[in-house]
C-alpha positions in Angstrom: 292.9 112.8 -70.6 295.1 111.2 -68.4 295.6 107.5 -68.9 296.3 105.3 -66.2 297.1 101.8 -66.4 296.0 99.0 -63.9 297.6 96.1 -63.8 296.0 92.8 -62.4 297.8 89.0 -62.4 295.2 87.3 -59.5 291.6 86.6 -59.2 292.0 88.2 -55.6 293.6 91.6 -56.4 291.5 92.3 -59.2 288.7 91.8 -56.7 290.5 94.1 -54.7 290.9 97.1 -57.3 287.2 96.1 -59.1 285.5 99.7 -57.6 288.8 101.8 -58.4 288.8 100.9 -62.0 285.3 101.7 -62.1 286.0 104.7 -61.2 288.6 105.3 -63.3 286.6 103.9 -66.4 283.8 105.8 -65.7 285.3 109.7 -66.0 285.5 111.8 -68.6 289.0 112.9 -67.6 291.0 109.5 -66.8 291.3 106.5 -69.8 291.2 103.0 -68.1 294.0 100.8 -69.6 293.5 97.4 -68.6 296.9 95.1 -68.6 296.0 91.6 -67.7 298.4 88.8 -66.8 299.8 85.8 -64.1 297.0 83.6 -63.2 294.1 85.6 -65.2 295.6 83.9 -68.3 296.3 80.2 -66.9 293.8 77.8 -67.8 294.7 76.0 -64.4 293.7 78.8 -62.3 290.4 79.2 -64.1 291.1 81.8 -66.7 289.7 84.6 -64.7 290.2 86.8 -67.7 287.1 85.5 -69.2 285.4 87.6 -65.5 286.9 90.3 -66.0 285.4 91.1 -69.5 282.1 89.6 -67.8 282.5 92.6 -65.7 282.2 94.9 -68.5 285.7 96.0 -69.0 287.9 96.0 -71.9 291.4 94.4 -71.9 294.2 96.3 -73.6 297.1 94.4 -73.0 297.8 90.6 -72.0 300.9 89.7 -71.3 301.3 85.8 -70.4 304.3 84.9 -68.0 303.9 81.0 -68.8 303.1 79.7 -65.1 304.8 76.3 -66.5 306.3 75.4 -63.3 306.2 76.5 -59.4 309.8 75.6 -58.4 311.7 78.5 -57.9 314.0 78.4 -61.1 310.5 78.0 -62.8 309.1 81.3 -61.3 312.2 83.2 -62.0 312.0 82.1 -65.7 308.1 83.5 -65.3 309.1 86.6 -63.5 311.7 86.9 -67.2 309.2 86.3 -69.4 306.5 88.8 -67.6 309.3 91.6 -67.8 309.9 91.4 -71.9 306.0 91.2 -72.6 305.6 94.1 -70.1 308.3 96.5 -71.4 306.5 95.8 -75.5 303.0 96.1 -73.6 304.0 99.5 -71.3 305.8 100.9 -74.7 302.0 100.4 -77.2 300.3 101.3 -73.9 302.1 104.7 -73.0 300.7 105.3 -69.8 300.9 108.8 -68.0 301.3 106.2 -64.9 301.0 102.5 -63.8 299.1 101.4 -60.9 299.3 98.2 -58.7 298.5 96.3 -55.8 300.0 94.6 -53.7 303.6 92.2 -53.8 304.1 89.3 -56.1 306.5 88.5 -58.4 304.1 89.4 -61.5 303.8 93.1 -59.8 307.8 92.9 -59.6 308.3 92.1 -63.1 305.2 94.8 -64.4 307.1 97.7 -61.7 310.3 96.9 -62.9 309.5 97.6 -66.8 308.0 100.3 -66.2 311.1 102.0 -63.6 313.3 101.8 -66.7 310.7 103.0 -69.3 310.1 106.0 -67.3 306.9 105.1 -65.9 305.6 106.4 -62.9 304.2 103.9 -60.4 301.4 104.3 -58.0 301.6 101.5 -55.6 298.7 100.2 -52.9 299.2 98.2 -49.9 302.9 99.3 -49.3 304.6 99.7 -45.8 303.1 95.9 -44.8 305.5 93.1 -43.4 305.0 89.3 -44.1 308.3 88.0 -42.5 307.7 84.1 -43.9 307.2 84.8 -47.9 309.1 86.8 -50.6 306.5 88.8 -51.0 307.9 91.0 -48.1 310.8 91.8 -50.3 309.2 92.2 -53.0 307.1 94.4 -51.7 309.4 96.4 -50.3 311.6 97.1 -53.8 307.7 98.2 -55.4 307.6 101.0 -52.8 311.3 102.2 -53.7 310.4 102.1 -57.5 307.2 103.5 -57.0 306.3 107.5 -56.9 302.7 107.7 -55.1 301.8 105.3 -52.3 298.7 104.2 -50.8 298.9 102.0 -47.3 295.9 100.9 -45.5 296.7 102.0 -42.2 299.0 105.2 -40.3 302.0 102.9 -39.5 302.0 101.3 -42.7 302.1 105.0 -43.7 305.1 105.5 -41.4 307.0 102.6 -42.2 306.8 103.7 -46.2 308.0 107.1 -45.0 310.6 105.5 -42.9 311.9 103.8 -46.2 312.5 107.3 -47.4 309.4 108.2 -49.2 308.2 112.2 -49.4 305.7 112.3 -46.5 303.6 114.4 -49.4 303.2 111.3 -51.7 302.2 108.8 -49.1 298.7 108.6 -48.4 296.7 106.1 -45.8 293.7 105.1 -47.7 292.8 101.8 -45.6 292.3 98.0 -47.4 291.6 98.1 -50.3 289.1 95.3 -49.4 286.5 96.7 -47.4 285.2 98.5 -50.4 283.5 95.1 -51.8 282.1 94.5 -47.9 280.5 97.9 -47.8 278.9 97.9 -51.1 278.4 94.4 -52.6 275.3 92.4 -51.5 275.9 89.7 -49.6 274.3 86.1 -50.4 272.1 84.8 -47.9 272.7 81.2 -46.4 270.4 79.7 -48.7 271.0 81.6 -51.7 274.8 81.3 -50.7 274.4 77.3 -50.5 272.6 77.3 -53.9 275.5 79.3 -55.4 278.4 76.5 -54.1 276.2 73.6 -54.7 277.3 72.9 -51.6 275.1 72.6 -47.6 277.1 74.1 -45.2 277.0 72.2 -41.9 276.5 72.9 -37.7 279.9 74.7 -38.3 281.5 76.1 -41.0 285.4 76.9 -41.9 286.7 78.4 -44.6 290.0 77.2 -45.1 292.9 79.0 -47.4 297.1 77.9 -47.1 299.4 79.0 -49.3 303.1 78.1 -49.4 305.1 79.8 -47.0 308.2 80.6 -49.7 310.6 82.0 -47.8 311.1 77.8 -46.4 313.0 75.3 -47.9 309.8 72.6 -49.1 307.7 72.7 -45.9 304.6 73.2 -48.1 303.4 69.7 -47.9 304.5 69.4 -44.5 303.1 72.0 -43.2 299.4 71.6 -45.2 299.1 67.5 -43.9 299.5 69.1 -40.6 296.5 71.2 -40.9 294.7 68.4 -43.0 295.3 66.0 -40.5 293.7 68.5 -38.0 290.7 68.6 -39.7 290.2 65.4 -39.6 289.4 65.4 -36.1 286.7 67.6 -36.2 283.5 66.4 -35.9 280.0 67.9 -37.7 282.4 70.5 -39.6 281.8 71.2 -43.3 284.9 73.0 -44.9 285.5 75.5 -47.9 288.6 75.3 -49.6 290.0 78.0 -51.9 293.6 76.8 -53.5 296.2 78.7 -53.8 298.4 81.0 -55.7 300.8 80.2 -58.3 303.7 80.4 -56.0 306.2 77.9 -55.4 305.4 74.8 -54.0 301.4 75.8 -54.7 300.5 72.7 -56.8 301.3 70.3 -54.4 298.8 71.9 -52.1 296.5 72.1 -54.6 296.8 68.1 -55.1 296.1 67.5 -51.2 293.1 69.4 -51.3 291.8 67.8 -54.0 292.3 64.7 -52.7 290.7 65.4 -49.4 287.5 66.5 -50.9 287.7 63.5 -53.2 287.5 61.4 -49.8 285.0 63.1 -47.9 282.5 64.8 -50.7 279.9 65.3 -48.4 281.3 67.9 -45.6 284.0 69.2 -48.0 284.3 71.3 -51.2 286.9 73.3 -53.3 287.3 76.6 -55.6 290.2 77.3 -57.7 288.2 81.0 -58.1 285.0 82.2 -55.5 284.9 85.3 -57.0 284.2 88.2 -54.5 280.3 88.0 -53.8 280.7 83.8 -53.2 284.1 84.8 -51.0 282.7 87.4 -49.0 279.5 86.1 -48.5 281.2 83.1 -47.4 282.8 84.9 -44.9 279.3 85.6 -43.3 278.5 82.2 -43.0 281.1 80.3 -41.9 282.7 80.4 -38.2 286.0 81.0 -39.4 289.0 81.6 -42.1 291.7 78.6 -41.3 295.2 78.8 -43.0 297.6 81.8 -43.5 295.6 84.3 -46.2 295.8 87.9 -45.6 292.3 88.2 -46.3 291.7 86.7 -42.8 293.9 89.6 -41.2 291.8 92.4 -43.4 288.6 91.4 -44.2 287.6 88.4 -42.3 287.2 90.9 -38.6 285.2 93.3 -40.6 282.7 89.9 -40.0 283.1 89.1 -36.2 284.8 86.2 -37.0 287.7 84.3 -35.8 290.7 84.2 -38.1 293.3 80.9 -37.1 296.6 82.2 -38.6 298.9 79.0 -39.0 302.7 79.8 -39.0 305.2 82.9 -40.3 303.5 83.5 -43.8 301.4 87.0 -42.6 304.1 87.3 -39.7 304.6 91.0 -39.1 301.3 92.1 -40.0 298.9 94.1 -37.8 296.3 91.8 -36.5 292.5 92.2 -34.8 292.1 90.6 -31.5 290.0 88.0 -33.6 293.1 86.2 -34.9 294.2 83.5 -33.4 298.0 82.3 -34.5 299.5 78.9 -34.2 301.8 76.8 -35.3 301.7 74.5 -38.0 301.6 71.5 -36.6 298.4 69.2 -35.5 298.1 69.9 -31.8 298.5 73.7 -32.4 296.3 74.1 -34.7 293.5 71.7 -32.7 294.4 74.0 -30.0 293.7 77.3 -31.4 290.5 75.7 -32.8 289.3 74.4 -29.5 290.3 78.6 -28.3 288.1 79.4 -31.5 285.0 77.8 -30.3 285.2 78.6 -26.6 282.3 80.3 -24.9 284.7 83.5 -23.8 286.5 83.6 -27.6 282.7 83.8 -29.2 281.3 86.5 -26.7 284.2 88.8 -27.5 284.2 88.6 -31.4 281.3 91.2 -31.3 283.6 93.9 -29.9 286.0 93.0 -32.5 287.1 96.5 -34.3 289.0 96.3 -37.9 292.4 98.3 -37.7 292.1 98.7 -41.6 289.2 101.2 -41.4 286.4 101.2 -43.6 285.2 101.8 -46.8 286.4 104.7 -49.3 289.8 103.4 -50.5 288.7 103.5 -54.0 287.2 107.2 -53.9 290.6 108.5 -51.8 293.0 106.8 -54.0 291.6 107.8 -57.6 291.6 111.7 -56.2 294.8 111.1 -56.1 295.4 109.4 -59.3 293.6 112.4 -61.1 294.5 115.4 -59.5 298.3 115.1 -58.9 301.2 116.3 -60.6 303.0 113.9 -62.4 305.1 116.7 -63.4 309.1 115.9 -62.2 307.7 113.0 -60.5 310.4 110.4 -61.8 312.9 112.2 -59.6 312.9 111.1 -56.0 314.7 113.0 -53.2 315.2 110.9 -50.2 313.5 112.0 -46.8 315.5 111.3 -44.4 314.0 111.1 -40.8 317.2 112.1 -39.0 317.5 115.2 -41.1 313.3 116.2 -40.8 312.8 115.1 -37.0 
C-alpha cells in the first residue's frame, strides 16, 4: 500500500487535482492522505474545507498558516507558520511521497518540510514562467526539491530538464485542468443563471485580477484601471471571482465589492465558484478579463477570448485567443474593442489549446503507483552540455 499525500491550500488547485485524488482514493494499492491548508481553512475565503468533505473525502491533516495579513512581512510570517505545522503533519502522516500542484507560498512551505524530512515530492505544472509574480520563483525551487515532475506541455518538459532534472522523471501530462472540462457536466444558461442568482446580459465577461507581487503596491492601481474600463461598457453584465490570499489581495477584494455594491443589477461576485459554476461560466460568457492562468489554460479549450492585463502570466505559452494589454484604461478598452471585432470572433473557432486534452489525472497517478521510489532522494544532475 503505498501512501501518497496530496496537498491542497486553494479552492482552484483542489479543483485542479479533484479526479487525481479520486483516483488515488479509489485503489486498492495507493492510501489517499489528504493534508488541507492556506485559504481552505480561512473563514474569509469561504472555508472551502467544508467542499472538500462534501466531496466525499476524508481530511487527515490541517495545518492552518494564519492568513492574518497580505503585506509581505505578513505572508512570510504565514509561509513560517505553514512550515512548523507541516514538518508535525508530514512526521504523523509518513508518506511514501508528497504530491503538489502548482507555485505558491503554501506549496513552498509544504515542499520545503518535506525536502528535510526525507520526503519525496512529485510536483505538477513545473517548467512554466510567470515573469510578474513570485510564484515564478517559487516555482522554480519546487522543481529543484522535487523528484517526479509532471508539465502540461513538451517545452515545459524541456525547460524542467534544462534545470537539470533526469529526462526519465519528467513526464508531459498536459493541464491538469482539462480533466474537469472533459468530464464534468456543464450548466446550461438557465440552469447556470439559477445557480448564480444572477441574469447574465447581451454580453458577458468573466472578470479575475490578482495582484501582480513581484511590483511595489500597483494592485489598486492597476485594478481601478481595469474598473474604470468597465465602466464604459455598455449592456455588459460581469462575473467577478476575488482573488488569492496574496499580497495586496484584500484591497482588490474591497474594490470589487464596492463596484457590485454600486451597480447590483449587471454585476456580481464569488469569493469560491467552485468548478461546475466556473467552468460552466466559461461557456457562457464572451470572455475571461484580468490576469488568471485559468484564461491561458482552460478558457481556449471554450473558443473564447482571454484579455490578459499586464506581466502577472508573462512568459507563459499562450492560444491565439489571448489578447494582452496593458494595465491601463485605454489598453484594456482597446483589446476589448479587438475582442468584440467581427475578424477576432470568426477566428476563435479555429482556436486550438496548446495544453492538450484530457488524461492528466490517469497519466500522472501511473506514475505515482508504479515508480520506484527506491534511491529516489538522490538526484544526479543532467547536464545538457555533457548529454547533447
Amino acid at each position: 500500500m503505498r501512501k501518497i499525500c496530496v496537498v491542497t491550500g486553494t479552492r482552484a488547485e483542489y479543483g485542479l487535482l479533484y479526479w487525481l485524488m479520486k483516483e488515488i482514493d479509489a485503489a486498492v494499492d495507493t492510501e489517499l492522505q489528504l493534508l488541507v491548508t492556506g485559504m481552505h481553512l480561512s473563514p474569509e475565503f469561504g472555508q472551502t474545507w467544508k467542499q472538500i468533505e462534501a466531496d466525499g473525502f476524508s481530511i487527515s491533516q490541517k495545518v492552518d498558516m494564519q492568513l492574518l495579513c497580505d503585506s509581505p512581512a505578513g505572508i512570510v510570517k504565514s509561509m513560517a507558520t505553514g512550515m512548523t505545522g507541516f514538518a508535525d503533519a508530514l512526521t504523523d502522516l509518513s508518506p511514501d511521497i508528497m504530491l503538489v500542484l502548482g507555485d505558491r507560498f503554501e506549496i513552498f512551505s509544504a515542499v520545503s518540510a518535506a525536502m528535510v524530512l526525507r520526503i519525496p515530492v512529485a510536483h505538477i505544472h513545473g517548467g512554466e514562467s510567470t515573469e510578474g509574480v513570485i510564484d515564478e520563483p517559487i516555482r522554480h525551487s519546487i522543481t529543484k526539491m522535487s523528484q517526479l515532475h509532471f508539465t502540461a506541455t513538451d517545452e515545459y518538459r524541456n525547460r524542467v530538464i534544462q534545470m537539470g532534472e533526469q529526462p526519465g522523471s519528467v513526464f508531459n501530462v498536459g493541464a491538469a485542468g482539462m480533466d474537469n472540462i472533459e468530464r464534468l457536466d456543464m450548466l446550461d444558461r438557465q440552469a447556470f443563471e439559477e445557480a448564480i442568482g444572477f441574469k447574465l446580459g447581451r454580453r458577458n465577461l468573466m472578470v479575475t485580477f490578482h495582484p501582480v507581487t513581484l511590483e511595489n503596491q500597483t494592485a489598486e492601481l492597476q485594478f481601478s484601471q481595469l474598473l474604470e474600463s468597465l465602466e464604459q461598457l455598455d449592456d455588459t453584465h460581469l462575473i467577478f471571482t476575488k482573488p488569492n490570499a496574496d499580497s495586496g489581495g484584500r484591497a482588490i477584494v474591497r474594490m470589487i465589492d464596492e463596484y457590485v455594491f454600486r451597480h447590483p443589477d449587471s454585476a456580481i461576485a464569488f469569493t469560491s465558484m467552485g468548478q461546475i459554476r466556473y467552468l460552466s461560466a466559461l461557456k457562457h460568457v464572451d470572455a475571461v478579463v484580468g490576469n488568471s492562468s485559468s484564461g491561458l489554460i482552460e478558457a481556449p479549450s471554450f473558443n473564447i477570448a482571454t484579455i490578459n492585463i499586464g506581466d502577472r502570466q508573462r512568459g507563459r505559452i499562450k492560444a491565439d485567443s489571448v489578447i494582452d494589454c496593458h494595465p491601463q484604461r485605454d489598453s484594456i478598452l482597446a483589446a476589448i474593442e479587438r475582442l468584440y471585432s467581427d475578424v477576432f470572433q470568426k477566428g476563435l473557432g479555429q482556436v486550438e489549446n496548446p495544453y492538450g486534452r484530457a488524461g492528466m489525472a490517469k497519466k500522472v497517478f501511473s506514475v505515482l503507483r508504479h515508480h520506484s521510489l527506491d534511491n529516489i532522494l538522490k538526484k544526479y544532475f543532467y547536464d545538457l552540455e555533457v548529454n547533447r
